[in-house]
PDB file with SEQRES, HELIX, SHEET and CRYST1 records, atoms N, CA, C and O in Angstrom:
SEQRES   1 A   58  UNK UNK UNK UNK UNK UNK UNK UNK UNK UNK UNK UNK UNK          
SEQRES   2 A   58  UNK UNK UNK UNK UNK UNK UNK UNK UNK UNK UNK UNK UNK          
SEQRES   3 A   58  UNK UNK UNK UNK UNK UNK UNK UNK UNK UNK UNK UNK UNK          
SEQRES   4 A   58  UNK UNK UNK UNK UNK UNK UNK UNK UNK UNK UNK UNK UNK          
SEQRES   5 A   58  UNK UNK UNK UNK UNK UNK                                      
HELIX    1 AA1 UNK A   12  UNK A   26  1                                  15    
HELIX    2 AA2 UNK A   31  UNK A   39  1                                   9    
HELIX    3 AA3 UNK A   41  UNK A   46  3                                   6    
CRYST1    1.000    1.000    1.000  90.00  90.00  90.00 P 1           1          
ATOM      1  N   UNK A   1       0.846  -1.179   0.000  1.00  0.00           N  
ATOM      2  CA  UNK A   1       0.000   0.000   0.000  1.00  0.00           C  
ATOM      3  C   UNK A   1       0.891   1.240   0.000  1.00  0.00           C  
ATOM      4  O   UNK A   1       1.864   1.118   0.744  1.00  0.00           O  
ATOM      5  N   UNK A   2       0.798   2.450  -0.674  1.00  0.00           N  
ATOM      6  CA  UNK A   2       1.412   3.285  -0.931  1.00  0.00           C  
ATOM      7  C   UNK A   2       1.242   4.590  -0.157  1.00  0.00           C  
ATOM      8  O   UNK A   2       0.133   5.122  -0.105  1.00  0.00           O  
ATOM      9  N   UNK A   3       2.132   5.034   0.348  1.00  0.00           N  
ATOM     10  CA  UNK A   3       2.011   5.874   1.395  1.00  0.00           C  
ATOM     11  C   UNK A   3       1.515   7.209   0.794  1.00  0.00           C  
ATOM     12  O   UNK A   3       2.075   7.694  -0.189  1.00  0.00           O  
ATOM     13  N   UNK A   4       0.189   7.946   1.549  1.00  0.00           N  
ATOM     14  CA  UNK A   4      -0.163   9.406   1.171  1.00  0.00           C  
ATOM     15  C   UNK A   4       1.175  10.739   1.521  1.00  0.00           C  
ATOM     16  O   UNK A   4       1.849  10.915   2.536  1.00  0.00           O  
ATOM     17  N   UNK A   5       1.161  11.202   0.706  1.00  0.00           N  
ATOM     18  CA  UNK A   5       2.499  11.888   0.435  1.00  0.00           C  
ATOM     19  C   UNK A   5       1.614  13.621   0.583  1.00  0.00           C  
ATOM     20  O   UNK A   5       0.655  13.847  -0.155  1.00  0.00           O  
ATOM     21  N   UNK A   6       2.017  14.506   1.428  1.00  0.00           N  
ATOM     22  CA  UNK A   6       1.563  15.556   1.261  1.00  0.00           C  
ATOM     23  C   UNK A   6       2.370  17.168   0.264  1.00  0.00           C  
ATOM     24  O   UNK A   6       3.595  17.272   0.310  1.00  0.00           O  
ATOM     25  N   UNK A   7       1.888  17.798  -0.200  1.00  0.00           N  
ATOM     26  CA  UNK A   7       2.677  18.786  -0.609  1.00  0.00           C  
ATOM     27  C   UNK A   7       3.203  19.901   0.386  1.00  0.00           C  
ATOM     28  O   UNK A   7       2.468  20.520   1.155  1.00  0.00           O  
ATOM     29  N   UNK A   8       4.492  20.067   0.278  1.00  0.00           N  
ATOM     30  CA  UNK A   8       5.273  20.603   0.739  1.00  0.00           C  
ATOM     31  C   UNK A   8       5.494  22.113   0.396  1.00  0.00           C  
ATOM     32  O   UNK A   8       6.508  22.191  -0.299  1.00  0.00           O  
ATOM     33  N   UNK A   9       5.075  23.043   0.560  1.00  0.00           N  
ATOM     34  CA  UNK A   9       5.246  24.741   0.125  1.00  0.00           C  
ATOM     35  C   UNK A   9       6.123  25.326   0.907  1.00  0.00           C  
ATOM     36  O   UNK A   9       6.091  25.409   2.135  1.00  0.00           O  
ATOM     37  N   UNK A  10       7.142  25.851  -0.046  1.00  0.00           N  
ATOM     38  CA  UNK A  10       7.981  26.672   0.987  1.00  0.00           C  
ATOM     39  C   UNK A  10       7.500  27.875   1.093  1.00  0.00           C  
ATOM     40  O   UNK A  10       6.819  28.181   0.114  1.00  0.00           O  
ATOM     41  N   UNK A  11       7.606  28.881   2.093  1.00  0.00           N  
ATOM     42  CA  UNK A  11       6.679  30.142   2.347  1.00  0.00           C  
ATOM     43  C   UNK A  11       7.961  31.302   1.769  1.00  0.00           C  
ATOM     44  O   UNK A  11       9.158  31.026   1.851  1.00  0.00           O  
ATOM     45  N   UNK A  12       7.495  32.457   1.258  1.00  0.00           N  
ATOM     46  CA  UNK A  12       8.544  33.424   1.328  1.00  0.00           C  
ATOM     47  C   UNK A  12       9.696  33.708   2.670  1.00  0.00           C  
ATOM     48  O   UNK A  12      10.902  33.952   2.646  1.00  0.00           O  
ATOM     49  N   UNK A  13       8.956  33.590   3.536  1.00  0.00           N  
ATOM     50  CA  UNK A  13       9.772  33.966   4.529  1.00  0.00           C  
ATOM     51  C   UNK A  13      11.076  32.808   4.801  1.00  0.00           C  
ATOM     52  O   UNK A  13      12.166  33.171   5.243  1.00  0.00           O  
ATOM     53  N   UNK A  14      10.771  31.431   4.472  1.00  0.00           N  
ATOM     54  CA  UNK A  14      11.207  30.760   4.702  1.00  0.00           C  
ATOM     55  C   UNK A  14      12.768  30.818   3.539  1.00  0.00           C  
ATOM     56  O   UNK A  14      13.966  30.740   3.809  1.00  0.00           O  
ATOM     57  N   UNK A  15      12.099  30.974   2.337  1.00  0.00           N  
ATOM     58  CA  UNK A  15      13.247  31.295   0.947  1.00  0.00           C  
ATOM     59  C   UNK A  15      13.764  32.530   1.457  1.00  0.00           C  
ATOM     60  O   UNK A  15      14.995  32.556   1.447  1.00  0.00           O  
ATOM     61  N   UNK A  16      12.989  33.967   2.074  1.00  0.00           N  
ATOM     62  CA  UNK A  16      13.923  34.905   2.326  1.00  0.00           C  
ATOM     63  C   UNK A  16      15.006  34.383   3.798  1.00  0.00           C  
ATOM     64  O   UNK A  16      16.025  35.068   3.888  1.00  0.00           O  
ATOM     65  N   UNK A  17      14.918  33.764   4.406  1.00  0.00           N  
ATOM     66  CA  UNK A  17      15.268  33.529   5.569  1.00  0.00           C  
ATOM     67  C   UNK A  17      16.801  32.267   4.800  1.00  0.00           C  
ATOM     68  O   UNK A  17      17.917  32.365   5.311  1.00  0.00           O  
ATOM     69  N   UNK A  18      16.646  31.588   4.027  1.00  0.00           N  
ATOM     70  CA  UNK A  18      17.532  30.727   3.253  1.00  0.00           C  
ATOM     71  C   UNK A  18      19.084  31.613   2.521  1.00  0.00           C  
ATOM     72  O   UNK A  18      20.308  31.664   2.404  1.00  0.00           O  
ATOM     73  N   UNK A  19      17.895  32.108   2.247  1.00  0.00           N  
ATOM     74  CA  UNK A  19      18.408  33.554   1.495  1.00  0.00           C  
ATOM     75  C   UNK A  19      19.864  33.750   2.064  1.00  0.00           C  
ATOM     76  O   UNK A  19      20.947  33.520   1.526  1.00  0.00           O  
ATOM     77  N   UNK A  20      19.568  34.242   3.306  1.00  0.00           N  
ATOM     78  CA  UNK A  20      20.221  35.305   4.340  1.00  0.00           C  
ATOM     79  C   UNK A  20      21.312  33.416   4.900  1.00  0.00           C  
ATOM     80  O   UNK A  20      22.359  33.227   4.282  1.00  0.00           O  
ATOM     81  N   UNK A  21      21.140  32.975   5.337  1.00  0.00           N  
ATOM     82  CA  UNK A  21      21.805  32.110   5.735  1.00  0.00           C  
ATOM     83  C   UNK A  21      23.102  31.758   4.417  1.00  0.00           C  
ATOM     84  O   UNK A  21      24.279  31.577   4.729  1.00  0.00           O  
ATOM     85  N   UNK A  22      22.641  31.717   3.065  1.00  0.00           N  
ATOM     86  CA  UNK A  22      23.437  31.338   1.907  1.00  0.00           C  
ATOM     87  C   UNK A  22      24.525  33.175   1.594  1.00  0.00           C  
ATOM     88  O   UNK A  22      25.674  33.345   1.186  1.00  0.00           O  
ATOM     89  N   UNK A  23      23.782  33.866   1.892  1.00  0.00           N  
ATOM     90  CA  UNK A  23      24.574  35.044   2.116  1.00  0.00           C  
ATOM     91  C   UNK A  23      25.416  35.215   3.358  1.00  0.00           C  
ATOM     92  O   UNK A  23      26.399  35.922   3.136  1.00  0.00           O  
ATOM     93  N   UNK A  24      25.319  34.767   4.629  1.00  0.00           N  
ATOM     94  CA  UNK A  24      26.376  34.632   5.455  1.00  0.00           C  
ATOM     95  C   UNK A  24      27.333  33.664   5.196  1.00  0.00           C  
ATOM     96  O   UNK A  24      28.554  33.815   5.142  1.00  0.00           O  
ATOM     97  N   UNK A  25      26.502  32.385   4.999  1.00  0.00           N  
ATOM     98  CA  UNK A  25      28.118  31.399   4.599  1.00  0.00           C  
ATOM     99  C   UNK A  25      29.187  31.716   3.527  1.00  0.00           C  
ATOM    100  O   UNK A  25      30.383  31.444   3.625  1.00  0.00           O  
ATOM    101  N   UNK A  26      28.539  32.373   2.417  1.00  0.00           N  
ATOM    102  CA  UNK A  26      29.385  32.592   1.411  1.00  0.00           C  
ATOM    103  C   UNK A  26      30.720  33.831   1.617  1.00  0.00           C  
ATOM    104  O   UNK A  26      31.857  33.953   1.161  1.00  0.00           O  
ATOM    105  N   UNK A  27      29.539  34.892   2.895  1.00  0.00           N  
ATOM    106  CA  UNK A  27      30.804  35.472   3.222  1.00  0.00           C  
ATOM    107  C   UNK A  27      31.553  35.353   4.625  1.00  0.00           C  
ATOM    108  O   UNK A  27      32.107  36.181   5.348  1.00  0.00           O  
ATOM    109  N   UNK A  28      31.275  33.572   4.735  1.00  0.00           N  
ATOM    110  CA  UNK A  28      32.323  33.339   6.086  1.00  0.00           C  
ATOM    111  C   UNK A  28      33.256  32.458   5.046  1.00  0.00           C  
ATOM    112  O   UNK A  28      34.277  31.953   5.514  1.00  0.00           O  
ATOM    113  N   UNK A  29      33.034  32.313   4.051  1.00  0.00           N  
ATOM    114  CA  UNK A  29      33.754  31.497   2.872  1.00  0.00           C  
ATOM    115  C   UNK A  29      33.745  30.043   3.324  1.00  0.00           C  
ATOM    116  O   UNK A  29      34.677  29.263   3.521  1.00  0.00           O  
ATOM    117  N   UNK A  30      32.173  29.875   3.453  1.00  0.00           N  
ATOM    118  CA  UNK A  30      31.792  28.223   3.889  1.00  0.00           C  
ATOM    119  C   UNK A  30      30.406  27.879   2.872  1.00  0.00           C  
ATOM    120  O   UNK A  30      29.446  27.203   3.241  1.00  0.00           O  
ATOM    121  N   UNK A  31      30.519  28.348   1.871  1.00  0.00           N  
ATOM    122  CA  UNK A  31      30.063  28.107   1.035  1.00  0.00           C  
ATOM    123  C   UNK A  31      29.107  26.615   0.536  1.00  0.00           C  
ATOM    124  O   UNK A  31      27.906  26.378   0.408  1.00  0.00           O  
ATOM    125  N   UNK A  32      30.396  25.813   0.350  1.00  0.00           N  
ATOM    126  CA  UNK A  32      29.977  24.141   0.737  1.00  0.00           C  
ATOM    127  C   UNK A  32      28.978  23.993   1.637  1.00  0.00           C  
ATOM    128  O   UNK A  32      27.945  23.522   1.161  1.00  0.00           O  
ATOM    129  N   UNK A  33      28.959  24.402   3.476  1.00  0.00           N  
ATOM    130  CA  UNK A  33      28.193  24.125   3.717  1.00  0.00           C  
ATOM    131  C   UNK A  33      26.820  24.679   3.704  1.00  0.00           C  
ATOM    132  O   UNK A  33      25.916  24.261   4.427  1.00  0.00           O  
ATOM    133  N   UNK A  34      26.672  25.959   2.559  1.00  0.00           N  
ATOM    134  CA  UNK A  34      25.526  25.878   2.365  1.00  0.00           C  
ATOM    135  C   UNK A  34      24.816  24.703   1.369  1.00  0.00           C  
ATOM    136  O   UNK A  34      23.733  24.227   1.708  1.00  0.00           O  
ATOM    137  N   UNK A  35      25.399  24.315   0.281  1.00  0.00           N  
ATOM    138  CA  UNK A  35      25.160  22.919  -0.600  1.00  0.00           C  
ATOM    139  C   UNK A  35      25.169  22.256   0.191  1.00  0.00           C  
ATOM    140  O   UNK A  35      24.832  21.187  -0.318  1.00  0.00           O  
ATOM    141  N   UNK A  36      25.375  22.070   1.450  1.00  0.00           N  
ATOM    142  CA  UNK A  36      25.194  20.811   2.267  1.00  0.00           C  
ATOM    143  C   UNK A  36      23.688  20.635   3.043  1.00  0.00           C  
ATOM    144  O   UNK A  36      22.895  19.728   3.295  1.00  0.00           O  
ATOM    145  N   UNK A  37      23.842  22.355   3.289  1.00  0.00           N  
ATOM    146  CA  UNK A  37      22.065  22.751   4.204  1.00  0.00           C  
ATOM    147  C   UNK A  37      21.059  22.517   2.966  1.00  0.00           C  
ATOM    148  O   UNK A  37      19.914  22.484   3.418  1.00  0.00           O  
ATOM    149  N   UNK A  38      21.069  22.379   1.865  1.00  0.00           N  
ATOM    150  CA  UNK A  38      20.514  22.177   0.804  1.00  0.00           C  
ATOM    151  C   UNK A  38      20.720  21.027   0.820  1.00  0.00           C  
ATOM    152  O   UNK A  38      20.045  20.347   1.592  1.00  0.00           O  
ATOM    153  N   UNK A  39      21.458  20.557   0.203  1.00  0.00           N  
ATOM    154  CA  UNK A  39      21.306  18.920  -0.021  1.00  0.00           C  
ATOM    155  C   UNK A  39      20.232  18.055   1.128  1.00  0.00           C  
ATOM    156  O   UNK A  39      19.318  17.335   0.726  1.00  0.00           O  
ATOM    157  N   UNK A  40      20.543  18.282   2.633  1.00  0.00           N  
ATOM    158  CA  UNK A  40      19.709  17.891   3.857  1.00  0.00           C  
ATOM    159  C   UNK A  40      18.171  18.501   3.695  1.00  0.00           C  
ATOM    160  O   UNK A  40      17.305  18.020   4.425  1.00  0.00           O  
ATOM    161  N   UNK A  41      17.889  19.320   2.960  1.00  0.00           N  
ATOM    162  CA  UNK A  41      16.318  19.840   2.810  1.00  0.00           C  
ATOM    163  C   UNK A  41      16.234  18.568   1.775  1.00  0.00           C  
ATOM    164  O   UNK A  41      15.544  17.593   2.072  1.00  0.00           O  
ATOM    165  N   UNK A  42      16.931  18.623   0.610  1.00  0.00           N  
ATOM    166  CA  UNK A  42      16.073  17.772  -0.324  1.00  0.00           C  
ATOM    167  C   UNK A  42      15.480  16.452   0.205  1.00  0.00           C  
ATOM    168  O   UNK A  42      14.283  16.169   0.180  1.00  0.00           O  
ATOM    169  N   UNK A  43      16.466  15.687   0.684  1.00  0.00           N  
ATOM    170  CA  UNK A  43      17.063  14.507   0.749  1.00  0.00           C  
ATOM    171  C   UNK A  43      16.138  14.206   2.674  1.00  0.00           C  
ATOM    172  O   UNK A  43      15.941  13.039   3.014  1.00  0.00           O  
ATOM    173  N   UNK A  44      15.916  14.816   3.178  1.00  0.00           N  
ATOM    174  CA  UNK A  44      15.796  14.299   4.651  1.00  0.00           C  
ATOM    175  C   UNK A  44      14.173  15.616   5.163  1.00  0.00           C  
ATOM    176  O   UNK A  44      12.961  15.436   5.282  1.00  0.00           O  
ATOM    177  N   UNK A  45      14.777  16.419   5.265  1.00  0.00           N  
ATOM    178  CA  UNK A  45      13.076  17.310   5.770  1.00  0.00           C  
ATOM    179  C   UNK A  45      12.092  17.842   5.183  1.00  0.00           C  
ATOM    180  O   UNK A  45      11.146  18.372   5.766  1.00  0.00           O  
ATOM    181  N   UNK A  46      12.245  17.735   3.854  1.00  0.00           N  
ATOM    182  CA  UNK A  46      11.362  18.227   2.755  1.00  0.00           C  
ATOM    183  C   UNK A  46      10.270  16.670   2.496  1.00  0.00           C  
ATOM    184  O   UNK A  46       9.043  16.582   2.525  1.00  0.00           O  
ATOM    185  N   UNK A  47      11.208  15.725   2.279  1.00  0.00           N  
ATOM    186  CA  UNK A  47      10.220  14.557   2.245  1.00  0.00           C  
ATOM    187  C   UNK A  47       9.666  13.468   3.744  1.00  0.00           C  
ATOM    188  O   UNK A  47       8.906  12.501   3.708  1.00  0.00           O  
ATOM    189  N   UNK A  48      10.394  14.091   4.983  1.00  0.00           N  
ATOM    190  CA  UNK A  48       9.861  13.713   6.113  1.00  0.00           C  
ATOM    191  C   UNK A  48       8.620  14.200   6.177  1.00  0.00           C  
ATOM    192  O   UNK A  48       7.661  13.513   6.529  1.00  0.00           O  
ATOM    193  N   UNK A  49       8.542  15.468   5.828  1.00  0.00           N  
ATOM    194  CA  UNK A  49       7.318  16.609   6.089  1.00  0.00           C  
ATOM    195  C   UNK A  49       6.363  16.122   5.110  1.00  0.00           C  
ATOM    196  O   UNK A  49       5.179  16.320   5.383  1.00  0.00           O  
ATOM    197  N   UNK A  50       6.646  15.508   3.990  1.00  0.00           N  
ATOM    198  CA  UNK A  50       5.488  15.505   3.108  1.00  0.00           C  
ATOM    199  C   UNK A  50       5.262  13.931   3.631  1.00  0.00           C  
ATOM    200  O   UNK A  50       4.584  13.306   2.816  1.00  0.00           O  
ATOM    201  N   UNK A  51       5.473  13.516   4.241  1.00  0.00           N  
ATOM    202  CA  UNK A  51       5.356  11.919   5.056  1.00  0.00           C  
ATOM    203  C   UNK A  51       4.491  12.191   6.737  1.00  0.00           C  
ATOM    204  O   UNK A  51       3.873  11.435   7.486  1.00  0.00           O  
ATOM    205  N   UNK A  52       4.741  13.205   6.773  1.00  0.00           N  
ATOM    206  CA  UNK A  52       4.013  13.420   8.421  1.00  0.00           C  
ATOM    207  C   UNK A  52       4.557  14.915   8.122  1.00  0.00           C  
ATOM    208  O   UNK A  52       5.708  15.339   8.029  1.00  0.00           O  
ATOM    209  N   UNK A  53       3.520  15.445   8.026  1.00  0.00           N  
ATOM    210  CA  UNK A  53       3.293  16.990   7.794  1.00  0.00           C  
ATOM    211  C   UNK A  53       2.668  17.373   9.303  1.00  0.00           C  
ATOM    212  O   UNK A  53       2.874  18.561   9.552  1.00  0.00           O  
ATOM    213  N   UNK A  54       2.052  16.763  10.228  1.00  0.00           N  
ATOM    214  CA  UNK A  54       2.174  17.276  11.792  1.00  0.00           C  
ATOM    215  C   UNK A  54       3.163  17.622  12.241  1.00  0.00           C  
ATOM    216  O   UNK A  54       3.177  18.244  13.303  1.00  0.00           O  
ATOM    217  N   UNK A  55       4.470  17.272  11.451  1.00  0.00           N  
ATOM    218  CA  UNK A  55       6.048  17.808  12.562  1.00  0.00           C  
ATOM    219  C   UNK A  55       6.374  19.532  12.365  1.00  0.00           C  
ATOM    220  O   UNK A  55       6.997  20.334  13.061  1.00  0.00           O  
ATOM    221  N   UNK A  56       5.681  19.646  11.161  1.00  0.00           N  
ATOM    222  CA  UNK A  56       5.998  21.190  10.754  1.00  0.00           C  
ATOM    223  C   UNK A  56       5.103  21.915  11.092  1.00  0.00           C  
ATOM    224  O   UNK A  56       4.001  21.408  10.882  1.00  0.00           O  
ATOM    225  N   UNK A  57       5.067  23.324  11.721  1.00  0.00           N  
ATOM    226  CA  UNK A  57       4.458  24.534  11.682  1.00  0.00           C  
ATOM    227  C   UNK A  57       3.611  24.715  10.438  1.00  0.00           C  
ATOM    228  O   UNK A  57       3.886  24.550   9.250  1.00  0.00           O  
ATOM    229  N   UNK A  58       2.412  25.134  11.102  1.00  0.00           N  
ATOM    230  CA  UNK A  58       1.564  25.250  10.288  1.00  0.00           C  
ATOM    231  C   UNK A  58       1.733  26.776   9.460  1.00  0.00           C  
ATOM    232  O   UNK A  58       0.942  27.087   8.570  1.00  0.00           O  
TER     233      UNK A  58                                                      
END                                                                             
């Protein structure tokens, strides 16, 4: 049986708030680990959330 999968919306605040985090690392020259804070959205809390969407703020 195939698991109900919910959609996942990222909010502006959330992309402006990304934003600002990919603009500090780049100028602490840690760059990488912003591709890393990215890679962990795709891969691990983006599809937890669309698996049990109760863990996230509404």
């Amino acid at each position: 049986m195939a698991e109900d999968l919910h959609r996942v919306e990222l909010t502006d605040s959330f992309l402006a708030r990304l934003e600002a985090i990919e603009a500090f690392l780049i100028e602490a020259d840690a760059g990488a680990a912003f591709d890393d804070l990215l890679d962990q959205l795709r891969s691990t809390v983006i599809p937890n959330l669309a698996r049990f969407p109760r863990i996230g703020r509404r």
